[in-house]
C-alpha positions in Angstrom: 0.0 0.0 0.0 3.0 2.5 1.2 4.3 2.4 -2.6 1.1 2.7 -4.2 0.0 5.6 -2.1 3.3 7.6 -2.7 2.8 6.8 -6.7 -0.9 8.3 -6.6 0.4 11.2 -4.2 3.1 12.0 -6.9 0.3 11.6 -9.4 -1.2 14.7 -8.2 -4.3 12.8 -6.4 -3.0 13.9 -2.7 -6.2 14.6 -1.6 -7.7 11.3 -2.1 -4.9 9.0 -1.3 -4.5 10.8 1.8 -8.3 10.1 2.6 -7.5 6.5 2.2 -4.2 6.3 4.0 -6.6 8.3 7.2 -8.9 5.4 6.9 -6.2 2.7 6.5 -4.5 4.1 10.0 -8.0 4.1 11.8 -8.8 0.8 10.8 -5.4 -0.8 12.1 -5.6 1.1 15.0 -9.1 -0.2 16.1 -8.5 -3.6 14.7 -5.0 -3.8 16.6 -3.4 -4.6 13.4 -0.2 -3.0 13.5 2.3 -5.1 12.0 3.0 -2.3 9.2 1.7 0.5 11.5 5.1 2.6 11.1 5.2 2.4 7.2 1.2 3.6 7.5 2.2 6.5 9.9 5.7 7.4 7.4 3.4 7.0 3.5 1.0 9.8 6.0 3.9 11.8 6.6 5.0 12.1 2.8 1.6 12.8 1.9 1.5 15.5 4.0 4.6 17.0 2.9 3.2 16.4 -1.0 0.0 18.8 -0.8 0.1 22.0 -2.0 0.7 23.8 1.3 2.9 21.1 2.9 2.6 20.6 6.6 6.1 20.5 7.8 5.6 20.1 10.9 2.8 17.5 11.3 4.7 15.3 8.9 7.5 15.3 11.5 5.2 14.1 14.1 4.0 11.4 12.2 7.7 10.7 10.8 8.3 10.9 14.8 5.5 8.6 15.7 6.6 5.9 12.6 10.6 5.5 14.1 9.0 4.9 17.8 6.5 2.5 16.0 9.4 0.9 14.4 11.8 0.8 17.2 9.1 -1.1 19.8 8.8 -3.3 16.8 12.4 -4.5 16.2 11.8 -3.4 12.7 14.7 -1.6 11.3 13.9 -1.9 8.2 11.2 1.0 8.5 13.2 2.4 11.1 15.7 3.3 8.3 13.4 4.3 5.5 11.6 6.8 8.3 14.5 8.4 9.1 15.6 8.4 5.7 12.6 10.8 5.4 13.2 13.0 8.5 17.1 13.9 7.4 15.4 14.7 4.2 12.9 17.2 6.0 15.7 18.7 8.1 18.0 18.9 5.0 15.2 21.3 4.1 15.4 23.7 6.9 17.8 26.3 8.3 21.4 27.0 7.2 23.1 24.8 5.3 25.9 23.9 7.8 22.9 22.8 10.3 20.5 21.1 7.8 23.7 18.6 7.1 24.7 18.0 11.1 20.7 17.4 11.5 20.2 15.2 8.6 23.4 13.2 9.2 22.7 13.2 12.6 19.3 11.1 12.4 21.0 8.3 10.1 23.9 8.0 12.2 22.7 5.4 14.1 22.7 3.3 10.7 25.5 4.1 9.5 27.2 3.7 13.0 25.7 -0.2 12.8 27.8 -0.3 9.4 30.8 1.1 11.1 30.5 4.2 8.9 29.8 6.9 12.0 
């Protein structure tokens, strides 16, 4: 779903896909299905970032909310691609010298598992 969503997004259909992604966190939540809850909550925070006036700052919760997900999960998989996105948000803000200490700062702890930090 994550990859289909971020296809329509780029599409230009934000609007919709992002009524569908709300719907599709909803349901998991009531149903307790949350096995891919922190790629849900990360596809929400692209979306966000994808309309036309982009919510910075809500799609940083919800990038927030997918690496905790991800963390209590053991899954680092979409621990990684989360903050992936975050260093890509804070690439985006404030001077150039900060936006590269912030972004690097939030895939360290990757890179670090490589050896590379």
């Amino acid at each position: 779903m994550s990859d289909f969503a971020e296809v329509v997004a780029d599409a230009g259909y934000v609007e919709e896909i992002s009524a569908i992604v709300d719907e599709t966190l909803e349901r998991a939540e009531l149903n307790q299905e949350l096995w891919a809850f922190p790629e849900v909550l990360r596809v929400k925070g692209q979306i966000l970032l994808a309309r036309k006036l982009p919510d910075r700052d809500l799609a940083e919760e919800y990038f927030v909310r997918s690496l905790d997900r991800a963390r209590a999960q053991g899954a680092p998989a979409w621990e990684l691609r989360t903050a992936i996105n975050i260093a890509l948000l804070k690439a985006g803000a404030g001077p150039d010298g900060e936006r590269t200490r912030a972004a690097a700062g939030r895939l360290c702890p990757f890179y670090g598992r490589a050896g590379y930090c």
